[in-house]
C-alpha positions, 0 to 999 in steps of 0.5 A, a space after each residue: 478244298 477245305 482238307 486241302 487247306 488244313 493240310 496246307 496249315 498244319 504244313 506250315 506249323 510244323 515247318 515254323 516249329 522245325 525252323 525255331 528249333 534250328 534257330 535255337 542256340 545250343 548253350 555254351 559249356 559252363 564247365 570250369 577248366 580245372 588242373 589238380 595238383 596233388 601228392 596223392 600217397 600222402 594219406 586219404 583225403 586227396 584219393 576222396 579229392 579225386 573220387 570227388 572231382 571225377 564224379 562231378 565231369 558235368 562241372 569239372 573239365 579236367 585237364 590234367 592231374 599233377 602230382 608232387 612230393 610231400 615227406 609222408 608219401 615217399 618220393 614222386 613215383 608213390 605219388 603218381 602211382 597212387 593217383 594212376 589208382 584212383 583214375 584207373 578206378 574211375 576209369 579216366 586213365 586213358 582219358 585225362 592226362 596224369 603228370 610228374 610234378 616235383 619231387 624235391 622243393 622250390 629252392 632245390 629246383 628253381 635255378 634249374 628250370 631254364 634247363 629242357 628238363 629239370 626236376 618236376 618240368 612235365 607238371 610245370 610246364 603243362 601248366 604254364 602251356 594250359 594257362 597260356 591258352 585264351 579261355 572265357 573264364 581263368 584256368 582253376 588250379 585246385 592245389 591240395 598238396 605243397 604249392 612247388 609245382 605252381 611256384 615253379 611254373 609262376 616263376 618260369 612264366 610270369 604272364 601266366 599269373 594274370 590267367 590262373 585262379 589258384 585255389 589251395 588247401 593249405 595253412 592253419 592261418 592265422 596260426 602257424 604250422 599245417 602239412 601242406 605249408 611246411 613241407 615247402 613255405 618259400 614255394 608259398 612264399 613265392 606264390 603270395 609275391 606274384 599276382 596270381 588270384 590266390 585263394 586259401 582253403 584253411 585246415 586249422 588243425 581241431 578248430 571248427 572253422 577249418 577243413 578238418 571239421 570235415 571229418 568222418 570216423 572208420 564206422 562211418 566209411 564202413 557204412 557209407 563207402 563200400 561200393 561207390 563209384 563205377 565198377 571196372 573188370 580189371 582190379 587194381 591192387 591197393 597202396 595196403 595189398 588187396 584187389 579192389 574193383 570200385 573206388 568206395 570198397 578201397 576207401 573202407 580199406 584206406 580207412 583201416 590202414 590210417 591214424 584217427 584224431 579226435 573225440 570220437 576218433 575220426 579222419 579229415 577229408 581237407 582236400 575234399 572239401 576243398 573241391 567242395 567249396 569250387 563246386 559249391 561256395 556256398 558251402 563255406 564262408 569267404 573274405 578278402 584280407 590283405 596278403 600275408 607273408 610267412 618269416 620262419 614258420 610264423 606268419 607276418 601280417 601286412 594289414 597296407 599291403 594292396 594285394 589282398 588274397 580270398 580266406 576260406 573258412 567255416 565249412 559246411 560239413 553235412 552239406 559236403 558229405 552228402 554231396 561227396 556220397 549223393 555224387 559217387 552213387 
């Protein structure tokens, strides 16, 4: 009787252990929905961008990839090649979708987009479809390149301002001038006069407080690079020439083919770290400030203006970097 009553008891446990396990709720995805927009074929840093953002899926959902086209890239095909590169080598080509963004610049396109097809429509309007589904949390647009892409898609379909939180790496603010921003200011302009949550990533060329304080030198991208990332069977043939089977050995070939800066010379990883500070704010400073405005190529402060945009600056290079390699290995 009594080994009939400890069978009847341990029964029990394990039905009620069975029981709380099933009532346990799986958790919610905590992944933030990401758009990234960028003209890849430009120079190096938006190819580490990527490289960036596929090795971290465990915090980016990513949507889609958008590219366009700034002046030292050549036209949107450049652009999307290279972009189709970095996926294939991370194998994600088949998996996230890769699309056509403008070619040429806000004010060459805008009276256009009430047409089926305009110049850069597969990138807007997937935007503008991806913004409009209902989510917990705003759809994050990381832009790294000129803001065409999203000024077009604003203007096209204003209500979606109210669901994007676009994060841009652009502006050496408050001075003047930076790649991203000449290539097309009314596209930024445009951007600023919506309501859309917008945040600046500085670049403020040779000063620590931008981007480019993120920064590595060719001995460093041969010492840390060859190797990361996944291995694919196929190789694809480099921007320069040359077969490459992993991303890290065709970043050390990226690094032979550029231009260095600097004292000692070295290259800036700005869209990086851009993916950096959404990942991790805490590797940046932040402010709020009012909304500027751009006339010609100067910046015009408007210290009563309501709208007020997020200003991010003084990046924690060794944290980033440390992350960037730790992430692709």
């Amino acid at each position: 009787m009594k080994k009939i009553a400890f069978l009847v008891f341990i029964t029990l446990q394990l039905s009620c252990k069975d029981t709380k396990k099933e009532q346990t709720p799986k958790p919610s995805s905590t992944k933030m929905e990401v758009i990234f927009d960028t003209d890849a074929n430009n120079e190096l840093d938006d190819q580490h961008a990527l490289a960036y953002l596929f090795s971290n899926r465990d915090i980016f959902d990513i949507k889609a990839i958008t590219v366009n086209a700034t002046h030292n890239g050549g036209n949107i095909n450049g652009h999307y090649e290279e972009a189709a590169r970095i996926m294939t080598l991370f194998k994600v080509r088949q998996e996230i979708q890769l699309l056509k963004g403008a070619d040429k610049d806000f004010l060459d396109i805008e009276d256009d987009i009430t047409n089926t097809t305009f110049d850069g429509f597969k990138a807007v309007n997937y935007i503008i479809t991806e913004a409009k589904k209902p989510r917990k949390r705003k759809l994050v647009v990381i832009a790294v390149g000129k803001l065409t892409n999203l000024a077009l898609a604003l203007k096209k379909e204003p209500s979606i301002a109210s669901n994007i939180r676009l994060v841009w790496l652009g502006a050496n603010y408050p001075d003047p001038g930076e790649y991203n921003l000449v290539n097309d200011i009314p596209s930024m302009n445009f951007v600023l006069n919506t309501d859309v949550d917008f945040e600046m990533v500085t670049v403020r060329y040779g000063k620590p407080s931008g981007t480019d304080a993120v920064k590595i030198t060719q001995i460093e991208a041969s010492q840390n690079m060859p190797g990361l990332g996944p291995i694919i069977d196929k190789p694809i043939v480099g921007r320069h020439g040359g077969e490459f089977f992993n991303f890290g050995d065709y970043a050390v070939n990226l690094f032979t083919h550029i231009d260095y800066h600097g004292d000692p010379p070295s290259r800036a990883l700005f869209d990086m770290a851009a993916v950096a500070i959404v990942k991790n704010p805490e590797w940046a400073k932040s402010k709020k400030i009012s909304c500027p405005t751009m006339i010609g190529e100067k910046w015009l402060d408007q210290p009563n203006n309501q709208r007020k945009i997020t200003l991010w600056e003084y990046f924690e290079k060794d944290a980033i970097l440390a992350d960037f390699y730790a992430s692709l290995k």
